[in-house]
N, C-alpha and C positions, 0 to 999 in steps of 0.2 A: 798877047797883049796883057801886059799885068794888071792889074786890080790896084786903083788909087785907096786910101782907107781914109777917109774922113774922122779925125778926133776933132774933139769940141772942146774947150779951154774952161768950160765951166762943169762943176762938180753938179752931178743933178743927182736925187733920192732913186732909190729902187722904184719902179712901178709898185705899188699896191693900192689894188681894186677897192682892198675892204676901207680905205682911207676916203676913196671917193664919193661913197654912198654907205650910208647904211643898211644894213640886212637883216632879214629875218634870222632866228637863231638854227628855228627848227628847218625851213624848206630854202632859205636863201635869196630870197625875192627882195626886194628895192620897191615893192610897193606895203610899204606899212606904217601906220600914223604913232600917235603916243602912245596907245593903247595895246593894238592886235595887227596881226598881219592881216589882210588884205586878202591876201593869197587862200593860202591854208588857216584864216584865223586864229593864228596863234596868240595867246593873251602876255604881251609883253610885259604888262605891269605885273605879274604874278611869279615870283619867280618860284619853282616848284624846291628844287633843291636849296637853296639859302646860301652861305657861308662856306667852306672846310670848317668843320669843328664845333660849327655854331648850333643850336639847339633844332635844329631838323636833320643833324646827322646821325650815322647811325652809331656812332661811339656814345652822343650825351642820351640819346633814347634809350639804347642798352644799361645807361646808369641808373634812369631813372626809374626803369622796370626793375633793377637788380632791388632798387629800396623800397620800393611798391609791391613788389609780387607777393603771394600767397607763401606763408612762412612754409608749407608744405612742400611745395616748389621746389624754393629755396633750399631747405633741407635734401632734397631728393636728387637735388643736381638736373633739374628741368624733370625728372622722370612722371612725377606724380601731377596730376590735373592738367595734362596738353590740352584737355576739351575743355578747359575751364574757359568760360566768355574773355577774363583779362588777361588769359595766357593767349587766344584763340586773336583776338584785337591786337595785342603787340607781334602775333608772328605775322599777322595781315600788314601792321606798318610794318614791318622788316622785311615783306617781300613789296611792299611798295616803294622802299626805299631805296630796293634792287632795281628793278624796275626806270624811275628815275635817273637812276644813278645811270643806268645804260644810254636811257632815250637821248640823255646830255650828252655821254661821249659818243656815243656813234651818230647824233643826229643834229648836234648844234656845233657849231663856228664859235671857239672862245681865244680871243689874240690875245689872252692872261695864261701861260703855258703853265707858271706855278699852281695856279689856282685848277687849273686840268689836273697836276698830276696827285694834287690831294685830292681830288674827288676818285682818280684811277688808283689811288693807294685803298682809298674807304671801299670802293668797289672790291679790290683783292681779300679786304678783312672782312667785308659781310660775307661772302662766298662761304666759306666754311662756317661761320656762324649761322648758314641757315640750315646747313646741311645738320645743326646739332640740335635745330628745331624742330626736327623732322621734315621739312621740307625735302619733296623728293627730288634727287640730284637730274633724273630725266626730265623735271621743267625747267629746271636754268640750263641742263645742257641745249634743248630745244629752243629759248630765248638766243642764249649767244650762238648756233649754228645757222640762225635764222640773219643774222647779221654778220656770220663769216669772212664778206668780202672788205669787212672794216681790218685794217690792221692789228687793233687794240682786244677784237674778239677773240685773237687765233693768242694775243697772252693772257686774257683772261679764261678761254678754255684749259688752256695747258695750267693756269691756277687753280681753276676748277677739278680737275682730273689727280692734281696731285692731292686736294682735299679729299676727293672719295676714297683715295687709297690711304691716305692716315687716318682715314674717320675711323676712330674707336667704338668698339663694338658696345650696342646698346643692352647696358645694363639691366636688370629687374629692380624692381621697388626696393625689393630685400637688398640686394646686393647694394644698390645707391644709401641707404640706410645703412646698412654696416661698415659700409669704405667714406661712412660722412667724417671729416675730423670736428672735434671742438676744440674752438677755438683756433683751429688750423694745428694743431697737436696730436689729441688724443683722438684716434679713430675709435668710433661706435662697438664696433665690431670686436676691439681690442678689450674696451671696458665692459663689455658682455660677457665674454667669455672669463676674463678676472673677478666678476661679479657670479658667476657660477662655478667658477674653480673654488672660490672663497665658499660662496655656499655648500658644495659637496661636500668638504673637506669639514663644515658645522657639522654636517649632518653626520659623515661619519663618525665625528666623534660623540655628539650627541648616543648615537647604537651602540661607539661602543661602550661608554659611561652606564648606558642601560645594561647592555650585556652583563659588565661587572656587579652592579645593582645584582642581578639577579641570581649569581653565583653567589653570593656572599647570605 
C-alpha cells in the first residue's frame, strides 16, 4: 500500500525554539525576568564581555597597558618587573579575559554568529599572548580539556599547542636590553659595542701618543 504525502500550499518558517521563548544565555532555561535567571541566577543585565573590539577587550586593554606600563617593562620587552603589582593586575585581567572569553563560547547561545566569531578570533590572539606573560600553558591547557566535548575547544587547543611550540625562548634582562632597538632602528647592543670600539681605539692611541712622548 503506497504512502499518500500530504503537501501544504502554504510556505511556513523553519521551526525555531529560540524564537518562541527566550533563554538564559548561560544554562538555557525559559525561566528568567529582566534581571537574572531564575534557574542558575545568571545576572542578565551585566554583560561580562562587552562589544568585539570595544574597551573590555583584550586588543584595547593590551593598548592601554602598552602606554601605561613601567618604562622598564617597556624597555625590556615584558622581561623586567613581572611581580610588579601593575604588571601582576594586567596579566590577572588578561587571564580574566581568557576566562570569559571561554565561559561565552562554550556556555551561552548567541543567534549573532559574526559577533561569535570575533569573540573566537580575540580568544585565538589572547592564547599566545598569555603564554608571553608567563602564564603557564598547563592551565589553559586544563581549562579548554576540561571543555573538550565543545567543538570550538578541540580548535582552540590545537591554537593553543601550535602557540607553545613557536613560543620564543625566554630571554635574560641583558639579553632584552641589548636586542632593544631605538626607535625601532638602532639596537642597544649594536650602539655598545661602537661606543666601546670607539673608545678602545682613544685609548690606544692616547698609549701610544705617550709611548712616543716618552722616546723622544
Amino acid at each position: 500500500m503506497s504512502k499518500e504525502v500530504i503537501r501544504s500550499n502554504h510556505n511556513h518558517r523553519p521551526f525555531n525554539p529560540l524564537e518562541i521563548q527566550a533563554r538564559c544565555p548561560k544554562c538555557h532555561s525559559v525561566f528568567i525576568n529582566d534581571t537574572e535567571c531564575e534557574s542558575c541566577n545568571y545576572q542578565l543585565a551585566f554583560d561580562l564581555i562587552g562589544s568585539p573590539f570595544d574597551s573590555k577587550s583584550f586588543f584595547s586593554q593590551r593598548e592601554i597597558f602598552e602606554i601605561k606600563a613601567p618604562l622598564f617593562y617597556r624597555l625590556t620587552d615584558g622581561v623586567l618587573h613581572r611581580d610588579h603589582k601593575f604588571v601582576g593586575k594586567y596579566v590577572r585581567t588578561m587571564k580574566k579575559r581568557f576566562y570569559d572569553l571561554g565561559d561565552y563560547l562554550f556556555e551561552r547561545v548567541d543567534n549573532d554568529k559574526e559577533r561569535r566569531k570575533m569573540f573566537l578570533f580575540e580568544m585565538e590572539q589572547i592564547i599566545p599572548y598569555l603564554l608571553t606573560l608567563g602564564v603557564y600553558e598547563e592551565e589553559l591547557f586544563v581549562y579548554l580539556e576540561n571543555n573538550a566535548n565543545h567543538p570550538l575547544a578541540q580548535k582552540l587547543l590545537k591554537a593553543l599547542t601550535v602557540a607553545v611550540s613557536e613560543k620564543p625562548t625566554e630571554s635574560t634582562f641583558i639579553d632584552s636590553v641589548l636586542n632593544y632597538k631605538i626607535n625601532e632602528m638602532l639596537r642597544v647592543g649594536f650602539l655598545l659595542q661602537s661606543i666601546l670600539m670607539g673608545a678602545s681605539m682613544c685609548f690606544a692611541g692616547y698609549l701610544f701618543l705617550k709611548f712616543l712622548g716618552t722616546t723622544n
